[in-house]
N, C-alpha and C positions, 0 to 999 in steps of 0.2 A: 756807715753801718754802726749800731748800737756797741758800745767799749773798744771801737776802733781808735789807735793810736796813732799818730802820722809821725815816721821817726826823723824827718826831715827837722823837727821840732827839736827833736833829743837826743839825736845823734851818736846814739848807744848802737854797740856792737856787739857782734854775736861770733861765737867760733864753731862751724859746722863742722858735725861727726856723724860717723855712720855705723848703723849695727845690719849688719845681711846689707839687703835692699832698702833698708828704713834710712831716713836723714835725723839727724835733730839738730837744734842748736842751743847752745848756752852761752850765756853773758858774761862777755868777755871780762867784765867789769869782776866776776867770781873765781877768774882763773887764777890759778897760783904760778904753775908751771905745767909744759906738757914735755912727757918725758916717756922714751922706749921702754917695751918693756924689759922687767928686770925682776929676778929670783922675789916672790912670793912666800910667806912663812903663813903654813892653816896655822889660823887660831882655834883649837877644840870649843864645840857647843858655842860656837857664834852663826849668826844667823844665815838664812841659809845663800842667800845673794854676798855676803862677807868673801872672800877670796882669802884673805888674811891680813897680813901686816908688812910693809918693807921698809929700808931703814933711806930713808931720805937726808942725805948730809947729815948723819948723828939724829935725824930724828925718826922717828916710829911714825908712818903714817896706816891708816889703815885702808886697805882695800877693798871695794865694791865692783863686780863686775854686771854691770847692766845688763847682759844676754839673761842674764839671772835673775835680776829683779823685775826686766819683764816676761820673763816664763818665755826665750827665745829658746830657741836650739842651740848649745853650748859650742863650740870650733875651736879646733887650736889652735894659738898662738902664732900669727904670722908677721912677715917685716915688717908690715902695715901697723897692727899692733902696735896702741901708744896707753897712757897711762894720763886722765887730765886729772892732773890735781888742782880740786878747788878748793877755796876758800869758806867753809859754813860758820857761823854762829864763831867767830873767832877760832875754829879749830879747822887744819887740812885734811882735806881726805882723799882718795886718787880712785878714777871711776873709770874700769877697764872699759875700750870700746876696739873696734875694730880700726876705722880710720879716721884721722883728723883732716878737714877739707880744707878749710881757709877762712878767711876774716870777711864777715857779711854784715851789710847796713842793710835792713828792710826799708821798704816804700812804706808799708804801713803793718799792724801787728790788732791780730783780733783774740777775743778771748775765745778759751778753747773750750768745742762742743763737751757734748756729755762723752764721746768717746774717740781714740782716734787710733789709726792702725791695728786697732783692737786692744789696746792698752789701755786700762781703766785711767781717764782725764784728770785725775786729780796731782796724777807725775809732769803736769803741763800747765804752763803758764799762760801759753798763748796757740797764736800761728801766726807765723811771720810771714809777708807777701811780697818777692821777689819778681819782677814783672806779667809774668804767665806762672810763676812757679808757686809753691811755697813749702815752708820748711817745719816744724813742731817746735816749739820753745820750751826745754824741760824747765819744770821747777827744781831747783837743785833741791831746797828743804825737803818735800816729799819724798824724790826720789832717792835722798839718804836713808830714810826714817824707816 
């Protein structure tokens, strides 16, 4: 298939997370740490998916909660509840999700349509293709920005 990638090649891995019923994944290679969650500080007039800021070992990282940035229906905080902080542009940032699933190698990885789950395509990098399955590859940049 046309911008199919076979990861048998490149053997990059991905860490599957979940928001509701939705899956995605993100590259492992962007992960900082993933960590419970933990006391939140609002930042006034920050945007509006922003959560705020938490202090990560002495440092300030800021928070994004993705139910948010893709316009889902907001839930409270449950044991599931984890915190991934990745790695962007030389700076961490920690991006609320519901649950963390496990460490995934795709068969192969296609670029991704004009639209998917109903979430405008440009927060996606791909889709990743697990035998009958597959998963959504966020783009981290976008979906900071």
């Amino acid at each position: 298939m046309k911008g199919e990638i076979y990861m048998e090649e490149s053997g990059q891995q991905f860490i599957a997370i979940e928001l509701g019923s939705e899956r995605y994944a993100l590259p492992i290679s962007h992960i900082h740490e993933i960590i419970k969650m933990q006391k939140i500080t609002v930042v006034p007039n920050s945007r509006f998916f922003m959560e705020g800021v938490t202090n990560l070992r002495g440092k300030i990282v800021p928070i994004i909660n993705l139910r948010k940035r893709f316009s889902m229906e907001e839930v409270s905080a449950t044991r599931t509840t984890r915190i991934v902080v990745v790695n962007h542009q030389d700076e961490i940032v920690g991006m609320v999700v519901d649950r963390v699933r496990q460490v995934i190698q795709f068969n192969s990885i296609e670029d991704a349509g004009d639209s998917t789950s109903g979430i405008d395509s440009h927060y996606f990098s791909g889709i990743g293709y697990l035998d009958d399955d597959f998963i959504t590859i966020l783009n981290i940049g976008s979906t900071l920005r």
